[in-house]
Backbone bond lengths (Angstrom), bond angles and torsions (degrees), N, CA, C in turn:
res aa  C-N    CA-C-N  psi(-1)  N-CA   C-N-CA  omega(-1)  CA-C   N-CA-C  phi
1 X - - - 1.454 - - 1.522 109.54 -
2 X 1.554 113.21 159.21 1.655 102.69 -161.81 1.492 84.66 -104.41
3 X 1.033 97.26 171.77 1.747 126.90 -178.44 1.874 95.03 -90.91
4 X 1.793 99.19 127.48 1.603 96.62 168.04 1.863 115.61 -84.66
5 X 1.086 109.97 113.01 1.886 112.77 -177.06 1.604 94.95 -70.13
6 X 1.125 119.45 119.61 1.661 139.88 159.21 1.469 107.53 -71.94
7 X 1.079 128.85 117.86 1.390 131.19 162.72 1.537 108.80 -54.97
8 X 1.408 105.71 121.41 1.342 117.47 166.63 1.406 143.93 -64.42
9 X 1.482 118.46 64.39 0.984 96.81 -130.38 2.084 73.86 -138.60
10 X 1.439 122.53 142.78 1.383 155.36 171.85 1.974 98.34 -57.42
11 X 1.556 98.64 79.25 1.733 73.36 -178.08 1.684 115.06 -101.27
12 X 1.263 126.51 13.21 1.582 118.06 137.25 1.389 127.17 -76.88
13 X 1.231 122.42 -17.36 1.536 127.14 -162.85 2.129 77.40 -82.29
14 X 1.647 103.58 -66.52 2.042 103.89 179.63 1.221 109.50 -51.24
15 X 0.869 124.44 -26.16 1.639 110.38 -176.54 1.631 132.89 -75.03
16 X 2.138 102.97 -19.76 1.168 133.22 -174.63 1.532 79.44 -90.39
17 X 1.148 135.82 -13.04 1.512 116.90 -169.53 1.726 102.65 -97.15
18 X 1.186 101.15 -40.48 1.835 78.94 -176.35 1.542 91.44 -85.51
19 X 2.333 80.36 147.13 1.470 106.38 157.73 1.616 122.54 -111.19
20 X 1.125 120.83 22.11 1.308 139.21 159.46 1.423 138.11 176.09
21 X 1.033 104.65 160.09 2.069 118.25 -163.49 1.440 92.44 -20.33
22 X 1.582 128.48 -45.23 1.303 97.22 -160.75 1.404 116.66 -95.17
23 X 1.450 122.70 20.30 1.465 135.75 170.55 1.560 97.15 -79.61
24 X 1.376 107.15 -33.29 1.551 95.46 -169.03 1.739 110.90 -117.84
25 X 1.391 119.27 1.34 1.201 95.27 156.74 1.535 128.53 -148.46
26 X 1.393 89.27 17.27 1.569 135.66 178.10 1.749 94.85 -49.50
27 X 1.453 106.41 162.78 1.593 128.12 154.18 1.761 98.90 0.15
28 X 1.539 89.38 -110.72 1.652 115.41 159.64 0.910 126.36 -62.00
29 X 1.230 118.30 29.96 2.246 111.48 176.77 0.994 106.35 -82.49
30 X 1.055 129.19 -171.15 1.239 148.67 -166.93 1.657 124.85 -98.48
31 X 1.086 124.94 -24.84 1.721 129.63 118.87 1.732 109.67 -19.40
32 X 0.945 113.05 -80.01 1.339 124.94 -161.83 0.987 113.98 -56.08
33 X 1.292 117.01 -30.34 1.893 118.70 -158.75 2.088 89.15 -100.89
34 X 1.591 108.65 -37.20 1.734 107.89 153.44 1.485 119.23 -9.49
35 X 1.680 82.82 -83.12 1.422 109.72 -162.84 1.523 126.85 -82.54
36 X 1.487 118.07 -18.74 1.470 123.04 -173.43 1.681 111.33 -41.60
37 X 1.664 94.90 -65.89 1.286 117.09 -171.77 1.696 112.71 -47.80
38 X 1.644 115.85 -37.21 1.465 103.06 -152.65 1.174 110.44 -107.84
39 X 2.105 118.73 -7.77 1.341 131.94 142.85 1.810 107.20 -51.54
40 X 1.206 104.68 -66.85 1.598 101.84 177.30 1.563 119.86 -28.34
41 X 1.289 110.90 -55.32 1.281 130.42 164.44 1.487 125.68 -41.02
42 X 1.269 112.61 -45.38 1.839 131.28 -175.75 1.110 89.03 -83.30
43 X 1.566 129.25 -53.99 1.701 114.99 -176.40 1.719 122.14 -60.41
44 X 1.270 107.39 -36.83 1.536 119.95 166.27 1.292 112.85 -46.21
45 X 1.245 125.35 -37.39 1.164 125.93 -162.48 1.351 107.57 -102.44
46 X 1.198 125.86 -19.92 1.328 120.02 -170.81 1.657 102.17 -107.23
47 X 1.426 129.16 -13.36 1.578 124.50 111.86 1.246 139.80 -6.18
48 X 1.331 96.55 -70.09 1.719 105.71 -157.58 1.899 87.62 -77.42
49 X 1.332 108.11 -41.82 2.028 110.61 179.62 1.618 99.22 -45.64
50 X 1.423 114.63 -73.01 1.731 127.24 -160.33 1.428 101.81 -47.41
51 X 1.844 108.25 -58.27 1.333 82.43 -169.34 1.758 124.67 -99.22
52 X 1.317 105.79 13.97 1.493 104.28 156.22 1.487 112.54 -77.64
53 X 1.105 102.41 -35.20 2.281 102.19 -177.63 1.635 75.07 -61.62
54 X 1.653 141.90 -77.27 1.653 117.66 -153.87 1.139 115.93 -52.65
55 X 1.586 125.00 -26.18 1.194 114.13 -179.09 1.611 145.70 -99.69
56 X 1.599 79.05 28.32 1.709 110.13 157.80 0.999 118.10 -108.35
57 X 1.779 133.03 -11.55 1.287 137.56 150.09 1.500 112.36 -69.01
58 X 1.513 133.96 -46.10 1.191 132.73 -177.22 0.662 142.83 -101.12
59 X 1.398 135.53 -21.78 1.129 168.18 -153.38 1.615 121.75 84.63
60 X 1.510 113.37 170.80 1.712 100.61 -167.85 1.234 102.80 -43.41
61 X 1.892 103.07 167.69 1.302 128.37 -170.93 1.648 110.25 -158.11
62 X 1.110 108.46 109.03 1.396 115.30 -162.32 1.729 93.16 -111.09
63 X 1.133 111.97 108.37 1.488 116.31 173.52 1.907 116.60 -109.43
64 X 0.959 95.97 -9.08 1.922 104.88 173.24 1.718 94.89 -86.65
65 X 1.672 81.96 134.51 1.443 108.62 175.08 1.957 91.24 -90.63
């Protein structure tokens, strides 16, 4: 099983930084920059599951560029 990577990231030092909703949940807020990485992560993985289960039905399946 893979290890989940936490973004490293100071979240009282970011939090003194936004001065409104859209510092924090805006485009680039600080929500976002949270979460990008560890959705990315859950999707990777639930990738790498689907298409290894197909590629015991089909044969290999190389879907990474």
């Amino acid at each position: 099983m893979n290890v989940l990577e936490i973004p490293d990231i100071d979240l009282k030092k970011e939090l003194k930084k936004c001065n409104s909703m859209e510092d924090l949940v805006g485009k680039n807020g600080l929500m976002q920059r949270l979460f990008r990485s560890i959705i990315q992560q859950f999707l990777e993985a639930e990738m790498d599951i689907t298409f290894s289960k197909l590629g015991k039905y089909t044969g290999s399946i190389n879907y990474k560029v």
